[in-house]
C-alpha positions in Angstrom: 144.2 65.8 96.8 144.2 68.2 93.9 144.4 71.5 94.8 141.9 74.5 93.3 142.5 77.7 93.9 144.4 77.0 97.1 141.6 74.7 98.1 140.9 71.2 97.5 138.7 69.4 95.6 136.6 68.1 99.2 137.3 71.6 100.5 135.4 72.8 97.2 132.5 70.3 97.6 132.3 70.8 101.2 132.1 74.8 100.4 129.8 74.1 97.9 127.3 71.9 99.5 126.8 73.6 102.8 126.1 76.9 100.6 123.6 74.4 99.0 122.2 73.3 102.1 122.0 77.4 103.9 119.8 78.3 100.6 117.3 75.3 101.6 117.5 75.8 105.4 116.1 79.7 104.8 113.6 78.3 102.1 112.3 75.9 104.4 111.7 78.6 107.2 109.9 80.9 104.6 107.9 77.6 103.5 107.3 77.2 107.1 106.4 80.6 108.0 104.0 80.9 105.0 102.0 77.7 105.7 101.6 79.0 109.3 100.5 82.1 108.2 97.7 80.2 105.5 96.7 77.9 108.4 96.0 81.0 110.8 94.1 82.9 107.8 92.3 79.8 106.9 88.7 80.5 108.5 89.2 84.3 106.9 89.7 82.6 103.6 86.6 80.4 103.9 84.6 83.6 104.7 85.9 85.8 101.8 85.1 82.6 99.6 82.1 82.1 100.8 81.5 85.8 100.6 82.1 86.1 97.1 79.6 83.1 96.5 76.9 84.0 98.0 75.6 86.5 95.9 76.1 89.8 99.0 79.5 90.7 97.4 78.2 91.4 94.0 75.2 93.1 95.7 77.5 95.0 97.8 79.7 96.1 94.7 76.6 97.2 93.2 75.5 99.0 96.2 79.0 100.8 96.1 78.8 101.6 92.3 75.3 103.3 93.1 77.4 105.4 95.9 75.6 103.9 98.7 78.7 103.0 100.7 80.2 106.0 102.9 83.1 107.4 101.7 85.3 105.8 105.1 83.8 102.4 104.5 87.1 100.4 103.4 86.6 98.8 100.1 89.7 96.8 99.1 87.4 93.7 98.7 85.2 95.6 96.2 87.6 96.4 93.9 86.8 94.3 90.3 88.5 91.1 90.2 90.8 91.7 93.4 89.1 89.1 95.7 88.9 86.3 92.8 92.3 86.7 92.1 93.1 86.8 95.7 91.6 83.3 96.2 92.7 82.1 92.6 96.2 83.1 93.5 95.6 81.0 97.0 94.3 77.9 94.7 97.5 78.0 92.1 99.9 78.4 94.8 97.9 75.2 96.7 98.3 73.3 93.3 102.0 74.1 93.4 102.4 72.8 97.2 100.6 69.3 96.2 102.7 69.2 92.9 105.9 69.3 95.1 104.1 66.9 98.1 103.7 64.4 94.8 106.5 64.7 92.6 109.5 65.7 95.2 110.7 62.2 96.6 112.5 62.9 99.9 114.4 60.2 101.2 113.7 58.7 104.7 116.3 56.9 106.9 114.4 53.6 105.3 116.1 55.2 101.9 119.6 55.6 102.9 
């Protein structure tokens, strides 16, 4: 074998794969985690959807432009364009998890 920088060429390409396959290990748990974490928020984010539907979240953003909401009331969800680009953030980054469930080809023991 050929010899690299005091390594050799399968020495190299062993190096190099397993820093390949660390980087997609701790993707995968983040993947994992995140998915977990939109599957226990799931019924939250049907509410704030269907909140922002219905008509009571533009009354209540009305109601807090007119000062009617106490000053202690927390009102993250009023704030202009926050909760539709919460959800619409949710929706492109639901997009992106189907793009890869179609496109990325992962082969099975059937494969190899």
């Amino acid at each position: 074998m050929k010899k690299i920088d005091n390594c050799s060429e399968t020495e190299l390409r062993v190096a190099r794969y397993s820093s390949l396959f660390k980087e997609v290990e701790e993707a995968i748990k983040q993947a994992e985690v995140g998915v977990d974490m939109l599957i226990d928020q799931w019924e939250n984010i049907c509410t704030l959807n269907d909140y922002l539907d219905s008509g009571e979240w533009q009354a209540d953003f009305e109601a807090d432009e007119r000062g009617e909401l106490g000053k202690e009331i927390p009102r993250g969800v009023l704030s202009e364009d926050a909760l539709y680009n919460t959800l619409d953030r949710l929706q492109d980054v639901l997009g992106q998890m189907k793009s890869i469930v179609d496109h990325v080809q992962i082969p099975t023991e059937d494969d190899l």
